[in-house]
C-alpha positions in Angstrom: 1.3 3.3 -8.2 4.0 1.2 -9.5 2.7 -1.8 -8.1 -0.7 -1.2 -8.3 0.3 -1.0 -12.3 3.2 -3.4 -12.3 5.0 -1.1 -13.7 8.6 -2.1 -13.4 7.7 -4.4 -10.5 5.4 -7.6 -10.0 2.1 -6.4 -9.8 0.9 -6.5 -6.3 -2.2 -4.7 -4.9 -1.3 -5.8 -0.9 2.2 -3.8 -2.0 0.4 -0.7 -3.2 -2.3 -0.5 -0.6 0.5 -0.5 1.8 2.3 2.5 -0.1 -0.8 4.6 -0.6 -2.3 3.9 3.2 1.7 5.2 4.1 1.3 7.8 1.7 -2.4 9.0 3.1 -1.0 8.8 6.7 1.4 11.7 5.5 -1.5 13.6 4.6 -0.9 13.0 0.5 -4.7 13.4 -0.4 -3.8 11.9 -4.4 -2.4 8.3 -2.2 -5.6 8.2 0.2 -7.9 8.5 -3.1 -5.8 5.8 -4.7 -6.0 3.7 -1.2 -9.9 3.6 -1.8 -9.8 2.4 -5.1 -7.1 -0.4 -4.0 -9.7 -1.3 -1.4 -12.5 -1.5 -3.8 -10.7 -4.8 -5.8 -9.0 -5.6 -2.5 -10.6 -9.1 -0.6 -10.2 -8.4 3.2 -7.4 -10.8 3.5 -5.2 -8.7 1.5 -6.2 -5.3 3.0 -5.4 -6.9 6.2 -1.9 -8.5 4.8 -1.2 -4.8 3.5 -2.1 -3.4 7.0 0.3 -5.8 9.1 2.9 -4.9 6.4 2.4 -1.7 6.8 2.7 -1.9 10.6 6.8 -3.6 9.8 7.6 -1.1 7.6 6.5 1.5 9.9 8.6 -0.2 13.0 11.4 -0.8 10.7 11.5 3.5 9.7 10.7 2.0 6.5 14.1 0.6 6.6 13.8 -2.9 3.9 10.5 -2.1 2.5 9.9 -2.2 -1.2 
């Protein structure tokens, strides 16, 4: 939410997405319903960026992701 806001941090939606779809995965319903509204102002590029970031963190145990 922080980034989605920019609250604290740059905002970035390709940042957020990647949080809630992490989130979502996890079964947190509240992160899968802010996913969709990412996606909604989201071009595909940057839903795609967010999913290959996504895919690091993930590999990395979310070791280095902010």
């Amino acid at each position: 939410v922080m980034y989605g806001r920019g609250l604290g941090v740059p905002l970035d939606s390709v940042r957020a997405y990647m949080w809630f779809s992490i989130s979502a995965t996890r079964g947190n319903t509240i992160a899968a319903a802010n996913m969709r509204m990412a996606e909604s102002v989201m071009t595909v590029l940057q839903i795609q960026q967010a999913k290959i970031e996504e895919q690091a963190c993930l590999q990395r145990n979310l070791r280095g992701c902010n």
